[in-house]
N, C-alpha and C positions, 0 to 999 in steps of 0.2 A: 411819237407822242407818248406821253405817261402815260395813258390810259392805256395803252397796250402793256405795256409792264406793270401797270397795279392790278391787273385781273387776269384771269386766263382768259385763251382763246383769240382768236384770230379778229381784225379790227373791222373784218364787213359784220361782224355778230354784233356791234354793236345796234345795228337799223330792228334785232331781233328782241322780245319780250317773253322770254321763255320764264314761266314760273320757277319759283323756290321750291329745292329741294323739299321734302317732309316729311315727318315722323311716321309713325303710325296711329299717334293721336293727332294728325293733321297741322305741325305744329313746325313751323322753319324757328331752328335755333342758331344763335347768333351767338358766340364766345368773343367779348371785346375788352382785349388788355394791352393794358399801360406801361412802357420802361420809361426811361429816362436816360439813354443815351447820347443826347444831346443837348443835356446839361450840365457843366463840366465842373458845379458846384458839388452834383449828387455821388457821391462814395462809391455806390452800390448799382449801377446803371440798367442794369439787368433782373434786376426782382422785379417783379410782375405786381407790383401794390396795389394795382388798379383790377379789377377783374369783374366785368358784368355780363350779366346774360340777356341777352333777350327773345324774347318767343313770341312770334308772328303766326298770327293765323289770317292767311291770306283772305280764305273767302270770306269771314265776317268783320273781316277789318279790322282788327284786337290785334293789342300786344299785351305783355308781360315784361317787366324787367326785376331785376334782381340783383344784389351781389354778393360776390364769394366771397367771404371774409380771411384776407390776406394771412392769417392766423393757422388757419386749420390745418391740423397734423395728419401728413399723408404718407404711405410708403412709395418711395421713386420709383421702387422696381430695377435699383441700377446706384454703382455707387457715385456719390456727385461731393460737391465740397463739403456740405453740410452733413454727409454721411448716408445711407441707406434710408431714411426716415428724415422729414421737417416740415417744415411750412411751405406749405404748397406755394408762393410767390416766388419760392427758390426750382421748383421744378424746373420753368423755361429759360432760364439762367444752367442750368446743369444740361440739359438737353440742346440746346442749341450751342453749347461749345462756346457762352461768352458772346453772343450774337452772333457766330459765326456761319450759321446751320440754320436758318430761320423755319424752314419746311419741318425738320428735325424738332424743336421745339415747341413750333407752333402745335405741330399734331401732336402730341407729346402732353401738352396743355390744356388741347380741348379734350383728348381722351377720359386724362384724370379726371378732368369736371365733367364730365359725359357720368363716370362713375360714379361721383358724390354727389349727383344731383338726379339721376337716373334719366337723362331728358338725351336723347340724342343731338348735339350739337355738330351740326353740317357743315356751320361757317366761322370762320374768324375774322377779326379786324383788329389788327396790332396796328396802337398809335403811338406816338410818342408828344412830347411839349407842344413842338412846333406844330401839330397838325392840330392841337386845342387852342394854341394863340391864332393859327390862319384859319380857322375854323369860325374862330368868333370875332375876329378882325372880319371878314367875309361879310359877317350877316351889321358891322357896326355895332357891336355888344349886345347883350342879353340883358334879359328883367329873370331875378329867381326870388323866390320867398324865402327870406330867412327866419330861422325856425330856433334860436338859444335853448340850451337847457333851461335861461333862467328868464326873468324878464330884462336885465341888459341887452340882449343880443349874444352874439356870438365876438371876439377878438382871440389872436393869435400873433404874439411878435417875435414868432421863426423869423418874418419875412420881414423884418424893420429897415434891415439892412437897404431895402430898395428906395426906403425914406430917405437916408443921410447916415453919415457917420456921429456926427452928434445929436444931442437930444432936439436942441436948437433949431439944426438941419434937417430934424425926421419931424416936428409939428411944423414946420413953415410948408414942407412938401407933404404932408400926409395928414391936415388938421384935423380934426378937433387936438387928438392926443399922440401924433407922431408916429401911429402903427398902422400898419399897412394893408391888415383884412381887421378890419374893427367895421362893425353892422349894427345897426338897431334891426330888434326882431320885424317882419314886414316885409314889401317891396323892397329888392335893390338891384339898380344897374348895375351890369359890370361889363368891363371894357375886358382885351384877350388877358392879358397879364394879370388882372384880378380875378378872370375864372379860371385860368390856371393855378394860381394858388391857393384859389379857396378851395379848389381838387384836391390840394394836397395838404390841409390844413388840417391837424386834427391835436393842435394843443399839446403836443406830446415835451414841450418844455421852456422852461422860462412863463412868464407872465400871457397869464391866457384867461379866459373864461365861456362858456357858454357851448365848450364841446366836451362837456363830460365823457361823451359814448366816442372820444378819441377817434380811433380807426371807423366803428361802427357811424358817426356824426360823418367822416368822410366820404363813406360809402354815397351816403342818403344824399349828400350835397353833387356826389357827381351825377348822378342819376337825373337829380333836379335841371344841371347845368345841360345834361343830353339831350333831354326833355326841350327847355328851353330852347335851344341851339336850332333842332327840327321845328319847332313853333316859328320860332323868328324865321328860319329859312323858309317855310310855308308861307309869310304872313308880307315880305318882301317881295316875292315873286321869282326868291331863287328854285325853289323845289319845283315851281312850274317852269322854269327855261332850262331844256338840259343842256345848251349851250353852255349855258353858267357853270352847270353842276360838271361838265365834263373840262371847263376851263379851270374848276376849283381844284380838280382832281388830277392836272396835268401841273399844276403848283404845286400841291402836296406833294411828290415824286417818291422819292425813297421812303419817306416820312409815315408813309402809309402803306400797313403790307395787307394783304387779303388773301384769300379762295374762293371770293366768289366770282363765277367767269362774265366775261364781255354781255354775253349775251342775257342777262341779269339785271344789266343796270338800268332797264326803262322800268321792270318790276319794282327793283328797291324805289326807285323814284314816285312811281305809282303810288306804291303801298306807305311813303312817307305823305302825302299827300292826303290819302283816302283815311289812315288811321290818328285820327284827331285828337289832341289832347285828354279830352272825356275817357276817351277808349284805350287810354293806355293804362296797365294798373299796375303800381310800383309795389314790388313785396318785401318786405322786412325778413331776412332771414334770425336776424336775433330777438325779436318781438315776438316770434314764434312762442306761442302757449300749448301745451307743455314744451318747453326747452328741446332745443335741439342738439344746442352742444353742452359742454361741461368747462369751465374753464382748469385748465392743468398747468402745473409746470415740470418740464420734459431735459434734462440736462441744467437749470436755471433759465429755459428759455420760458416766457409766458405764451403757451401755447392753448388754439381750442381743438377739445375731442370731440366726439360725436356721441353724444347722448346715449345710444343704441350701443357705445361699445370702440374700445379702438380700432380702426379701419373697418367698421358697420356702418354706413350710412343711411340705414332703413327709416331712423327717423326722421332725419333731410330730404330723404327722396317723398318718402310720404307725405312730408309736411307741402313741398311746393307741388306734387301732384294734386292735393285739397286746394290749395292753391290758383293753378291752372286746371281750369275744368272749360269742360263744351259750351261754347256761347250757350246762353239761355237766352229764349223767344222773346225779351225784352232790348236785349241787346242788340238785334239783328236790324230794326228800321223796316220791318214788314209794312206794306202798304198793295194796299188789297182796292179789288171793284167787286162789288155783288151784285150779279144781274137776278132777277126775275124773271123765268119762265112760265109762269104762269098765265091762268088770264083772274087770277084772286091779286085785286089789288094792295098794295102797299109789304110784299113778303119780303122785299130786299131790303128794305127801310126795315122792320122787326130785326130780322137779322145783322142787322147795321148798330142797333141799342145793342143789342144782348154782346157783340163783340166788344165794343168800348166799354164796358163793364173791364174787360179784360187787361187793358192800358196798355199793353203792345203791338198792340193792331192799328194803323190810323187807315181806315176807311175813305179811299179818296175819291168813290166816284159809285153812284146805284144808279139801276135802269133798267131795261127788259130787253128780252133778247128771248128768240127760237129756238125752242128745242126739242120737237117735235118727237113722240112716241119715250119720254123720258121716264124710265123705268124705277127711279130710284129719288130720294126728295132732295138729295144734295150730292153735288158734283165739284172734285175741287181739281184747281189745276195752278201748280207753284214752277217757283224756280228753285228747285227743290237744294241745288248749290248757295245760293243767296240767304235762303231763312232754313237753313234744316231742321231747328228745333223748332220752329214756328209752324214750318209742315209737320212735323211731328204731333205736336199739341191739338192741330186743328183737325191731322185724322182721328184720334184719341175722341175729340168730343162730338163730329159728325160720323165717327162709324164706317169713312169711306178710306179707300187708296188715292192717294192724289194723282193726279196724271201730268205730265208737265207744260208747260205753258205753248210747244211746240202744238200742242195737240187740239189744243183752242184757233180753228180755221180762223184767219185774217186777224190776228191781236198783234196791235201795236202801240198798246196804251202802257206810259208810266205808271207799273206796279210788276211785284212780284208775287202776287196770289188773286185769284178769282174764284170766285162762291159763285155757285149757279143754281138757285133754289125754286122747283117748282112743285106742284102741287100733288105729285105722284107720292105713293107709297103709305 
């Protein structure tokens, strides 16, 4: 089966749920880029135009995504076609020898971006066309929001070609006006073929309007189309059947390259599942206030530098470090019981007001309970993995060390925090 060649490790790992690798700020990174050699229009098959990041924080459920802007001027480390220094989109094209070396490149790839982005990235996932047309052929098309610079919408007629040869033949098959990604801003379906090329769509010549930010408008649309992709695959019932998911992935075959091993894929599935659209936060790397890069031109190429300086990235690491920060106790889905040990009626209900003051806490349950010779007026006990900035917060304004929820004899109630307030101290 594919699935034993698109991941590492051995095929009984698959029955296994081993967690995602992670940072040191708790953070599994994802490096996911795009060639196009299996498109036999594309000149250049091997530059990497596509390049996202994404950051998983397993235990609050959160992601991040991001992308690297195909532009920006790196040193290889090594001489390649384009010389000792270029655009980083030509690095895995020089390191993999032409697609010949995929491991070669691949790590080659995430390194660099490891370096300009200071985040330790663990994983990759090189796609290519095919695995975005069977990707969204799979789920029946996608809904994304289209976003124009202007109020028209967004159009591009690179792609007319797929209308007809004449003008004639491109409005009978492509109506209103014979072009082949033309949108009003809003809702829009797309079938594989039109979120493949709205992937790659960024106005770059002939008659277009409504992607001013070229490259940068392409970035923001793939992200969009990923986004959607996992929505639709959640909301169908593929992300719950791993049948599906492993039948999808034995189609993809060579089309999809990875590192992350067998034993992984009930995790990733998991954590697509559990991290919900809400919880995803898409980041602009050129919307950045103060600027991050500087635009240059470097031999007559139009290239971007890095704000901090050539080959300094301090400003780009810092910027998405601000960026990606520790869930905060809003974030986390805390839900609590407050018991009453006392015999002073109504302490768990008082305590019940004064948290919802708070609005990250939903209190779902008050009542009394024994606790004989209690030395101290409040006792907390979390699941200290599930809310940590919310156990944090809550020892901060009661004054105590939380204890964990194992500690609480016989609980087996939906929540991950309990207050236990009696009348001592």
């Amino acid at each position: 089966a594919n699935t034993q060649k698109l991941f590492k490790g051995g095929i009984l790992d698959i029955v296994s749920n081993n967690p995602l690798k992670r940072d040191s700020n708790n953070l599994s990174n994802i490096l996911v880029f795009g060639t196009s050699e299996d498109d036999t229009r594309h000149d250049a098959p091997y530059l990497t135009d596509s390049m996202m990041v994404i950051s998983l924080d397993q235990d609050n459920k959160l992601a991040y995504t991001f992308s690297i802007p195909r532009d920006l001027w790196v040193d290889y480390g090594r001489a390649c076609l384009a010389g000792y220094k270029g655009r980083i989109n030509s690095l895995y094209q020089c390191y993999s020898n032409e697609g010949k070396n995929e491991s070669a490149g691949a790590d080659a790839l995430k390194s660099k971006v490891s370096e300009v982005t200071g985040l330790d990235i663990q994983y990759y996932a090189h796609v290519n066309y095919t695995v975005v047309r069977d990707l969204v052929k799979a789920v029946d098309g996608i809904t994304i929001e289209i976003e124009g610079n202007g109020a028209d919408g967004i159009m591009d007629s690179t792609f007319d070609w797929r209308c007809g040869r004449t003008l004639a033949e491109r409005v009978r098959k492509c109506p209103p006006n014979g072009h082949f990604i033309e949108y009003k801003n809003g809702p829009a379906h797309l079938d594989a073929e039109h979120a493949l090329r709205l992937a790659t769509a960024r106005g770059s010549h002939g008659a277009t309007y409504g992607l001013a930010g070229s490259n940068f408008d392409r970035e923001k649309n793939q992200q969009k189309i990923a986004i959607a992709l996992k929505e639709k695959a959640l909301s169908i019932g593929t992300l719950t059947d791993f049948n599906k998911i492993t039948s999808l992935m034995n189609a993809l075959g060579d089309n999809l390259r990875t590192n992350f091993e067998i034993s992984e894929i009930r995790t990733l599935v998991s954590l697509g599942q559990d991290v919900t659209q809400d919880k995803i936060k898409r980041i602009s790397l050129v919307d950045a206030d103060p600027a991050i890069f500087s635009n240059a031109n470097i031999g007559g190429a139009s290239v971007l530098t890095s704000s901090s300086g050539m080959y300094n990235y301090d400003a780009m690491i810092s910027y998405i470090k601000d960026q990606i920060k520790p869930a905060s106790p809003n974030q986390e889905e805390a839900k609590m019981i407050i018991y009453n040990s006392s015999d002073v009626p109504g302490l768990a209900k008082i305590e019940s007001n004064k948290l919802s003051e708070f609005g990250y806490i939903e209190v779902v349950k008050t009542g009394n309970i024994s606790d004989a010779g209690a030395k101290s007026k409040y006792k907390l006990y979390a699941d200290k993995n599930k809310v940590p900035e919310t156990t944090k917060k809550l020892e901060e304004i009661y004054g105590v060390k939380a204890l964990g929820l194992e500690d609480l004899p016989n609980f087996n109630e939906e929540a991950n925090l309990v207050l236990v307030v009696s009348d001592a101290g």
